[in-house]
N, C-alpha and C positions, 0 to 999 in steps of 0.2 A: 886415295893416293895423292902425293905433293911431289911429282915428279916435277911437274914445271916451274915449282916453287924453288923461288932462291933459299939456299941456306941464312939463317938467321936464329939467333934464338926465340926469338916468339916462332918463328915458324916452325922449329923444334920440338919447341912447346907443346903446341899446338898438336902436332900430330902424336909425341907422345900421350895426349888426355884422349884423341879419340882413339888407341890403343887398348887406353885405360878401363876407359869407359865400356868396350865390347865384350875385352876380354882378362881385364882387372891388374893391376898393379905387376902382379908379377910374371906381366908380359912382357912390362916395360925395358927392356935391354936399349943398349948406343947401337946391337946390331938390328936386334927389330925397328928401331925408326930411323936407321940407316937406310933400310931397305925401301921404307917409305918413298927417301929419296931418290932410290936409284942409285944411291952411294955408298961409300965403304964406312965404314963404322968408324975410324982412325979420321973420316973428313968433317963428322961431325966435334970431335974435340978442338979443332980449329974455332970453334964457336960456343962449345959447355964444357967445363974444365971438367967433371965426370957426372956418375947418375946419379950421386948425390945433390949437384949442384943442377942436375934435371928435372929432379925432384922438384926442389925448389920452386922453379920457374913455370912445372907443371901445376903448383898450388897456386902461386900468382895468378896463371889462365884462366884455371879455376874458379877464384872466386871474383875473376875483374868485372861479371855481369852479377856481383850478388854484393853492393855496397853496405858493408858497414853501417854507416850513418844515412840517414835521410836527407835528400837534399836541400831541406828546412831545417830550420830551428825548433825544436821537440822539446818538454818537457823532459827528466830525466824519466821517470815511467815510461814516457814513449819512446824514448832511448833503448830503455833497455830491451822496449818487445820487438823493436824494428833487431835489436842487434839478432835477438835471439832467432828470429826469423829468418831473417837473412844468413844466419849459422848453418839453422834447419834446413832451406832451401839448397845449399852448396853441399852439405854434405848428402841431401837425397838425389839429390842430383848425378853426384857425383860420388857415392860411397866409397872408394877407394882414397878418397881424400885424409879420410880419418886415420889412416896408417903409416898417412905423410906428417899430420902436426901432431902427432901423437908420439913422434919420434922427438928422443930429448931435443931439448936446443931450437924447433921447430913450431912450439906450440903459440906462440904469438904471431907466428910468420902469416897468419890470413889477416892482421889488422896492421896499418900504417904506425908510426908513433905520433905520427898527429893525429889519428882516429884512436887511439886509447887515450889521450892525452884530452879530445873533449868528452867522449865520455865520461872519463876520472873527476873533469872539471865541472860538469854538469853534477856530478853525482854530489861533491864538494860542497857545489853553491846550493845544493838541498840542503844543509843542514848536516851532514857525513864527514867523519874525519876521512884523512885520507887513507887510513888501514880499512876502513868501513867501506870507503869507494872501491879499495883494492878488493874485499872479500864480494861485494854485488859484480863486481864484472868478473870472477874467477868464478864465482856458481853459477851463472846465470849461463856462461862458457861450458861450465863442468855437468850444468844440467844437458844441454843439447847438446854434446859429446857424449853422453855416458846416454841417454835417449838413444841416439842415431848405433849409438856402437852396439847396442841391443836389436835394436829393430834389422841394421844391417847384416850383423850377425844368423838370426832367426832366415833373413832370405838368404842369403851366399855362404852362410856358414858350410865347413865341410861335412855333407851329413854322419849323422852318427848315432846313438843310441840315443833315447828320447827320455831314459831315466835311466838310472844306474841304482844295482840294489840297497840297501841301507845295510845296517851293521847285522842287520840278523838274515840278511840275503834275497830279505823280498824289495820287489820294487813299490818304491815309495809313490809314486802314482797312477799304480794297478789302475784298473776299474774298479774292483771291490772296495777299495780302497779310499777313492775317491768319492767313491757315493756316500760316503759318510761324511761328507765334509762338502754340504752341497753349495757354500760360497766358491771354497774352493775348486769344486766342480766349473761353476761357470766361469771361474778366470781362468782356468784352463779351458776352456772352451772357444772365450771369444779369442786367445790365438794373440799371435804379434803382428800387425800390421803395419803400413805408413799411414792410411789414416788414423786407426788406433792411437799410436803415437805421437802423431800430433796432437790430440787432444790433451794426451797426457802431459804433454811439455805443456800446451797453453795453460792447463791448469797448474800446475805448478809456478810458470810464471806469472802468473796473476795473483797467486793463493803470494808468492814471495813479494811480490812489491806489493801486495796488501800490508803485510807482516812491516817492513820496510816502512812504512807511510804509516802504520800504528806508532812504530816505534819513535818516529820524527815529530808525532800529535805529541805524545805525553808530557806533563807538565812540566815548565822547567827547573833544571838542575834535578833532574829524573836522569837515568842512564840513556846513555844513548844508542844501545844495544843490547839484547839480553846475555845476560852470565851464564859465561858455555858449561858446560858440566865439568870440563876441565878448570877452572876458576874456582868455580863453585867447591872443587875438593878441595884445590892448595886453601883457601880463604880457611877450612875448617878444622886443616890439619895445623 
């Protein structure tokens, strides 16, 4: 409780995320962290123009212990694993987070513009144009959101049927079914977890700025990134 606490926005904040955190997002009402205070709901918009703008301030709290940037000067590769990390770390933490930058208009709201802006610059002075900088820090973002939005999903999701039948009415991963197909057997097996998951992002992150760092070796006046399959058709047509 924050009875004794002055009204403030970070103090707001603040007890709206431990809200969040117990008992998920859409507990978060002006009248539930009113009552935090021992106040009426109407005293707190003296201080957050609404729950939108709660929101807001509740991602800020959020991610102010999960920095962005390292507080050294990184190589752009270690840029980008710190960033992804620190992504990873905020949104486990805090799964609820994901349904706040996920919201249009809101999805850069966990990085400063001065913290995209060295990123962008670091990526730049590799060797990257700046649509190239743009495309490395949006997937590297889109891999650990769409990561966490699975894993979190899998735990808090609302439960519900575990398969659903296919066009001829059976469920498509029966037992019977399944035993025939024994890779696919064990990935359904080992399940969705957070450590799981993690793994999975680091590989990908590594396998990406591998790819990244091929494409910056090759010899010059070579491209400077591969031709998307979208190119590749107009070029043929």
């Amino acid at each position: 409780m924050s009875r004794n606490l002055p009204l403030s926005p970070a103090a707001i904040a603040a007890a709206a995320v431990r809200i969040a955190d117990a008992d998920g997002l859409d507990a978060v009402s002006m009248r539930r962290v009113a009552a935090e205070f021992g106040v009426s709901a109407m005293a707190l918009y003296r201080h957050v123009a609404d729950r939108s703008a709660l929101l807001l301030l509740m991602a800020e709290a959020a991610t102010r212990d999960y920095a962005l940037l390292p507080a050294r000067n990184l190589s752009w590769q270690e840029t980008l694993v710190h960033l992804a990390d620190a992504q990873w770390r905020a949104f486990s933490a805090h799964p609820w987070l994901l349904r706040v930058v996920l919201t249009p208009r809101r999805l850069v709201n966990m990085a400063t513009p001065a913290e995209v802006e060295v990123v962008l610059s670091r990526l730049v002075s590799a060797g990257l144009s700046e649509d190239e900088g743009f495309d490395c820090l949006l997937g590297i973002s889109a891999a650990v959101i769409g990561t966490a939005s699975i894993t979190a999903a899998a735990h808090f999701g609302a439960p519900g049927k575990a398969d659903d039948p296919g066009p001829d009415g059976h469920l498509r991963w029966a037992p019977d079914a399944v035993a025939q197909h024994p890779q696919a057997a064990r990935f359904q097996a080992r399940g969705i977890s957070y450590p799981g998951s993690r793994r999975s992002l680091d590989f990908f992150v590594a396998s990406f700025i591998a790819g990244v760092e091929q494409d910056l070796n090759k010899a010059p006046g070579g491209p400077t990134r591969p031709v998307s399959w979208k190119e590749e058709n107009e070029t043929q047509q």
